[in-house]
NUKOL-744429 format. One line per field, with one value per residue (C-alpha): y, x, z. Coordinates in steps of 0.25 Angstrom, whole numbers. Each point is the difference from the previous one (the first is absolute). Layout:
// NUKOL-744429
py <- [Y, ...] $
px <- [X, ...] $
pz <- [Z, ...] $
This chain:
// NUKOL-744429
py <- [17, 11, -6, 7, -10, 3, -3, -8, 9, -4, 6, -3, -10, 4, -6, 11, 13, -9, -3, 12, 7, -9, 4, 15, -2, -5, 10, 9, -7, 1, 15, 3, -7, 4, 12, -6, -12, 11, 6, -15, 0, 15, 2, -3, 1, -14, -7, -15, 1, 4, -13, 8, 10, -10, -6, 12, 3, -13, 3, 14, -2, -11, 11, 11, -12, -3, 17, 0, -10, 6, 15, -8, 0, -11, 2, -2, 15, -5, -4, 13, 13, 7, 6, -5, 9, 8, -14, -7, 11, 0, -15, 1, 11, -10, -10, 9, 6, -13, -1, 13, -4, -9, 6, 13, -4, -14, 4, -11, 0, 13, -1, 6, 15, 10, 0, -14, -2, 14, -9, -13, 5, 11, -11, -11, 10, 4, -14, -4, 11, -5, -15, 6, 8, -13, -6, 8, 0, -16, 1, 10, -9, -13, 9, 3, -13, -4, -8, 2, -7, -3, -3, 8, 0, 8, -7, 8, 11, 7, 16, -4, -9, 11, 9, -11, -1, 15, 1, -12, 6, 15, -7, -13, -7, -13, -7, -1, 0, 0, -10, 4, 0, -13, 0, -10, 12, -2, 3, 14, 5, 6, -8, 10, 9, 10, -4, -15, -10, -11, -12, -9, -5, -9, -12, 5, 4, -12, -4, 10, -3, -13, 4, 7, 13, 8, 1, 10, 3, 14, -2, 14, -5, 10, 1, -5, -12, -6, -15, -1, 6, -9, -12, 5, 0, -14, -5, 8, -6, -15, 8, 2, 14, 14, 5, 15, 7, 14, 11, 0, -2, -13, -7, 1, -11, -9, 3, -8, 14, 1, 11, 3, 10, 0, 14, 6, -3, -8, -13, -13, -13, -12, -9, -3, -9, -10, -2, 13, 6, -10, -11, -7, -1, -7, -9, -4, -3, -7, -9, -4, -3, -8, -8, -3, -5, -8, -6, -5, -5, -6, -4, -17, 1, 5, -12, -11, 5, 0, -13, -4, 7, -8, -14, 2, 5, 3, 14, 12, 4, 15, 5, 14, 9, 12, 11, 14, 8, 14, 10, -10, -8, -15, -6, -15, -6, -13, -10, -16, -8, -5, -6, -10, 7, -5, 7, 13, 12, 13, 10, -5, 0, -9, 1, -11, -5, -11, -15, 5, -10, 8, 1, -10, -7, 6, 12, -1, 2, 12, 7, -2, 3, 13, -8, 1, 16, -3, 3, 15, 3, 1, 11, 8, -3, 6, 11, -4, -3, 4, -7, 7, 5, -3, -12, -3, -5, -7, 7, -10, 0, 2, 2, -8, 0, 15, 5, 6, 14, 0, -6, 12, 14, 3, -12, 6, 9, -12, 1, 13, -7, -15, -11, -9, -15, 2, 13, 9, -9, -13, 1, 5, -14, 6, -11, -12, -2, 13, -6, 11, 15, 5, -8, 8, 12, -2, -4, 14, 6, -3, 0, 15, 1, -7, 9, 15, -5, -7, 2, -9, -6, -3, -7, -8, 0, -7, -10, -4, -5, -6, -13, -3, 6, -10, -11, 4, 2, -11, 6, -4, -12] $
px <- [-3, 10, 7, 12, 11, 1, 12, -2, 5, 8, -5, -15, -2, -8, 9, 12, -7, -1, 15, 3, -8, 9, 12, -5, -4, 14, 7, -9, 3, 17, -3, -8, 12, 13, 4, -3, 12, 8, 0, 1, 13, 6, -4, 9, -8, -11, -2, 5, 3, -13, -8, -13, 0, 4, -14, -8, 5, -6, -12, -2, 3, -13, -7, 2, -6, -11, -3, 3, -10, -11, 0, 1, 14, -3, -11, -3, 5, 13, 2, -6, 8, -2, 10, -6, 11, -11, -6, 13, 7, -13, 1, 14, -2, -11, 10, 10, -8, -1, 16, -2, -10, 10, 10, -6, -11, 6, 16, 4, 12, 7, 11, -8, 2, -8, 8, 2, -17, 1, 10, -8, -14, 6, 8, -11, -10, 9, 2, -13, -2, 12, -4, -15, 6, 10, -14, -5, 11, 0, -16, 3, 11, -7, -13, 10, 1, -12, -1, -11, -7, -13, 1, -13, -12, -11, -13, -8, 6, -13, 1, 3, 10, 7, -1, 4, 12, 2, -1, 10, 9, 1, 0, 12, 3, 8, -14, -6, 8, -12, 2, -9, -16, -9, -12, -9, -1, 13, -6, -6, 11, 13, 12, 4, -9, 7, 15, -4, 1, -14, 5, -12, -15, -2, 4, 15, -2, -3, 13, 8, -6, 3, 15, 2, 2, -13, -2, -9, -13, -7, -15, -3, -13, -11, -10, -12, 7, -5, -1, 13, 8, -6, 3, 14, 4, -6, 8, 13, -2, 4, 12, 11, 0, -3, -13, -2, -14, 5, -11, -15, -12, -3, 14, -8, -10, 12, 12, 2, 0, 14, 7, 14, 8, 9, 9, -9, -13, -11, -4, -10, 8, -10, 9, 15, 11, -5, 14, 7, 13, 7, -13, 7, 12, -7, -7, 11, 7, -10, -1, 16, -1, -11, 1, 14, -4, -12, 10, 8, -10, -8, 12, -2, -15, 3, 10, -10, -10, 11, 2, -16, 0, 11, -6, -15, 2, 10, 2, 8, -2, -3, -12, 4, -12, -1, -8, -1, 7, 2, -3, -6, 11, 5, 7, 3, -7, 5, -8, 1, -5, -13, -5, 3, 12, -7, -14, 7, -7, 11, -10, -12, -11, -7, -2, 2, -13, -3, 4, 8, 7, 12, 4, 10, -1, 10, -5, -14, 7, 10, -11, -9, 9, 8, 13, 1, 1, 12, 10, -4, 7, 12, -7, -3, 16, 3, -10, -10, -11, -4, -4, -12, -9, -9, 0, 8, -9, 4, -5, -12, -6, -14, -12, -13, 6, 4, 14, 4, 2, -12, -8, 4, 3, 10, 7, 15, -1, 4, 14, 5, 7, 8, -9, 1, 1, -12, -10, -13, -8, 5, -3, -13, -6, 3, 9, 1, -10, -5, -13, -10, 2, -2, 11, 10, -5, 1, 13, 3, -7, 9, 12, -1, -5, 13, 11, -11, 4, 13, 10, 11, -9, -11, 8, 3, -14, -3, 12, -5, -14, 4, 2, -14, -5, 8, -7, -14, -2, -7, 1, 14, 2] $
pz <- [-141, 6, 11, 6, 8, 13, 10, 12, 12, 13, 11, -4, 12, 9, 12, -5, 6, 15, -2, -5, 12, 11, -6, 1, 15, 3, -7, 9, 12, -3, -2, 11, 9, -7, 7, 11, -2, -5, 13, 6, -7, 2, 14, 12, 12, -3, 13, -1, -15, -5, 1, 5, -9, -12, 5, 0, -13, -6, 8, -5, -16, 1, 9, -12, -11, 9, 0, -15, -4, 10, -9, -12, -5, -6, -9, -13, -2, 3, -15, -6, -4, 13, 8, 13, 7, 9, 5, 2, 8, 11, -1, 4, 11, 5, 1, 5, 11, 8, -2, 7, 10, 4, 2, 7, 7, 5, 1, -9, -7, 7, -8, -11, -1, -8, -12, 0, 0, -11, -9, 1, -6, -10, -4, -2, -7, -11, -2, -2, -7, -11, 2, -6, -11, -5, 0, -9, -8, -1, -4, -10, -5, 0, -8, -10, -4, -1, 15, 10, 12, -11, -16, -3, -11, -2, -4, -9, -8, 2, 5, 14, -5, -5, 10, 10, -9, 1, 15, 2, -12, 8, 14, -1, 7, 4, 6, -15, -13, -11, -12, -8, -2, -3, -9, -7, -11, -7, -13, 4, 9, -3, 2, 10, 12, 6, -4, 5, -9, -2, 3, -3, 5, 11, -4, -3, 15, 7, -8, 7, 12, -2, -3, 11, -7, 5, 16, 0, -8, -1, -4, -6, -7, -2, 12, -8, -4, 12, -5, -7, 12, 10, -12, 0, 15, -1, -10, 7, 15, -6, -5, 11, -4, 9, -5, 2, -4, -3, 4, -3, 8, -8, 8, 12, -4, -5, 11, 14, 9, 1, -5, -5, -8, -13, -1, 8, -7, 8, -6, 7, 0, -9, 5, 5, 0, 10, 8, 2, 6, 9, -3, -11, 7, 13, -6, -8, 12, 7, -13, 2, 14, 0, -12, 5, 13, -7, -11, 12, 8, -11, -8, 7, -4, -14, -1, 4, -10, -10, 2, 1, -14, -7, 7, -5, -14, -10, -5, 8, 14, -3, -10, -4, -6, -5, 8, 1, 11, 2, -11, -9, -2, -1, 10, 2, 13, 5, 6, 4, -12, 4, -14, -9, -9, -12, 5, 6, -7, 1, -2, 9, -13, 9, 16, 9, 5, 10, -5, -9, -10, -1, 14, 6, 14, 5, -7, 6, 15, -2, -8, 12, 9, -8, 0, -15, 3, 9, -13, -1, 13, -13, -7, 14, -1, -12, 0, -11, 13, 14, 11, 1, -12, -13, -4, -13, -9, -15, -13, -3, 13, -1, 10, -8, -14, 1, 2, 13, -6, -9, 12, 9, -5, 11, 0, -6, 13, 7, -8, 8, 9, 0, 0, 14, 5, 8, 1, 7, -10, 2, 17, -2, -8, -15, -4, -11, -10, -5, -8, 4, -5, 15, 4, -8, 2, 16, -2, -8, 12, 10, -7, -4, 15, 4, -10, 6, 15, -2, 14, 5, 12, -10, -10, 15, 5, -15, 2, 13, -4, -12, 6, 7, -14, -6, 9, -2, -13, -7, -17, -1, -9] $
């Protein structure tokens, strides 16, 4: 097997290019005003100190980021090679125009002369025009060492592969730096296409996927290959991983319609990182808060079944189990004991049923009731949870004798995002016992539904139902 290593890269979070945006918007901003406070500070004649035009120069540099963003300043093209100088110079005479309006049509600030007005906007636009070329000059610097927005792989060294490879190779750019090619035909390829090194089949992907170390995945496969490209992009969409179908008239069957580019070259996004920009960052967030004012305000309650616990049987208060979280991997769930200790089963080979032997009284009453969830508020805490989300399920669960991810083919898509105390699936009935195959796959249903329409008043609209969910459902035992 030729597999090449490959170094994990540090701006390959997708939520850099939103912060990396902000920042670029204010230094906007603190251009578009800067002469202006020069002048605030040199000129003699400002009525009562200047406070009205300190204002108005607050107002006017959010005024000139509003304009920016409206002729697309701010566009992807922002991190490619281009110069940009023709659209930012009639961005800037946009913005300056109503400075002009202003101060013309309406007869504010009077105290501005021609060359004052001259100074301010030959001022500014050279220094957007230097803020864009030490832009460049920090992507060119960052391309030299190996860092870009996406950790890229072409899947297929097929002959689009390489020209793909070629087209991305002439046209660089700091969007898309390009590992190398994956193919499962290692024995009858090179160990090198187009100066790019193989770096293994599939499998040794889903590993890099799973290391972090692969964002984005090209699929160049031939356009005949129908079947195996639509397996593929099924395999990648349970991978937190950008899938882009490169051109040919076979992606338009496979892609969801929407469209976006890599250097310049069209491609059909497969599928995306389900929370994006300033998402992760939100929810995150909205986690902290609200477990923290959970944790306080359930903090009595969780003594008293503490207590309960210890009284009824002996053994710990917590039961901590193994279940998988985001990006397939193990975290530790915490729950109130609600077996006997003796009888606990760590990784859920067998699934409470009703009457169940196992199941203490006081464990019969906080399963009913949810309590015995009340501990994962600390993993909400501490990151390894949301508040809203899949499920975490243990490794053995099954649904009629058949584990959960044989059971249902999609079932690792539920792993692109933290899994949650409570969820889309859980309000709509599909909760406890999974017995049938239809009750899992309903619950795969709404949870991908969930993670496709995820949003902050969602994640509240969920939370809000929960408890009349809680209280109605008659499958929990």
């Amino acid at each position: 097997m030729r597999l090449q290593s490959v170094g994990t890269l540090e701006y390959a979070h997708p939520s850099f290019v939103d912060y990396f945006l902000a920042s670029v918007r204010l230094i906007h901003g603190l251009t578009a005003i800067l002469p202006g406070l020069l002048l605030l500070m040199f000129l003699q004649d400002l009525p009562a100190g200047g406070g009205a035009f300190s204002a108005f120069l607050m107002f006017f540099g959010v005024l000139s980021i509003v304009i920016f963003q409206s002729v697309g300043i701010y566009s992807e093209e922002v991190f490619s090679t281009l110069l940009r100088f023709r659209i930012m110079l009639l961005a800037w005479a946009a913005a300056f125009s109503l400075l002009i309006f202003m101060h013309q049509g309406m007869g504010l600030f009077s105290y501005l002369d021609a060359e004052h007005l001259a100074f301010w906007f030959v001022t500014s636009a050279v220094l957007f025009g230097a803020e864009r070329l030490a832009m460049l000059a920090l992507f060119r610097r960052l391309m030299a060492r190996g860092m870009y927005l996406q950790n890229a792989v072409i899947l297929g060294g097929t002959e689009n592969g390489q020209r793909v490879a070629e087209y991305l190779q002439h046209n660089r750019d700091i969007r898309t730096g390009v590992l190398g090619f994956i193919d499962d035909r290692l024995e009858r390829l090179p160990s090198e296409l187009c100066n790019l090194p193989l770096l293994g089949n599939t499998r040794d992907l889903e590993r890099m996927i799973r290391e972090e170390k692969v964002t984005q995945v090209l699929v160049a496969l031939p356009w005949f290959a129908d079947s195996r490209i639509g397996q593929v992009i099924n395999e990648l969409r349970k991978l937190p991983v950008n899938v882009l179908l490169v051109p040919d008239m076979v992606a338009f069957r496979h892609a969801n319609k929407r469209i976006t580019e890599v250097a310049g070259l069209p491609t059909l996004i497969a599928s995306d990182l389900p929370l994006r920009g300033w998402s992760p960052l939100f929810k995150r967030l909205e986690d902290l808060v609200l477990s923290s004012i959970a944790l306080l305000a359930a903090a009595p309650v969780m003594l008293l079944i503490a207590l309960a616990i210890k009284l009824d049987s002996r053994g710990p208060v917590f039961f901590k189990q193994k279940r998988y979280g985001y990006n397939n991997r193990l975290i530790e769930v915490f729950k109130f004991r609600s077996m006997y200790h003796e009888k606990s089963d760590a990784n859920a080979d067998r699934q409470t049923t009703r009457h169940d032997d196992r199941i203490t009284r006081v464990g019969r009453f906080i399963r009913k009731t949810s309590l015995d969830e009340l501990p994962q508020l600390i993993n909400v805490f501490l990151g390894s949870m949301s508040m809203v989300g899949p499920r975490p399920h243990a490794t053995a669960t099954k649904a009629a004798g058949v584990l959960f991810e044989d059971a249902v083919a999609e079932y690792s898509a539920r792993h692109r995002v933290k899994p949650g105390i409570t969820g889309w699936a859980q309000i709509n009935g599909y909760r406890g016992e999974t017995d049938t195959l239809e009750k899992i796959e309903k619950r795969v249903e709404y949870d991908l539904d969930y993670i496709e329409r995820w949003s902050v008043w969602f994640d509240l609209y969920i939370l809000f139902r929960t408890v009349p969910a809680l209280l109605f459902n008659k499958d929990v035992y």
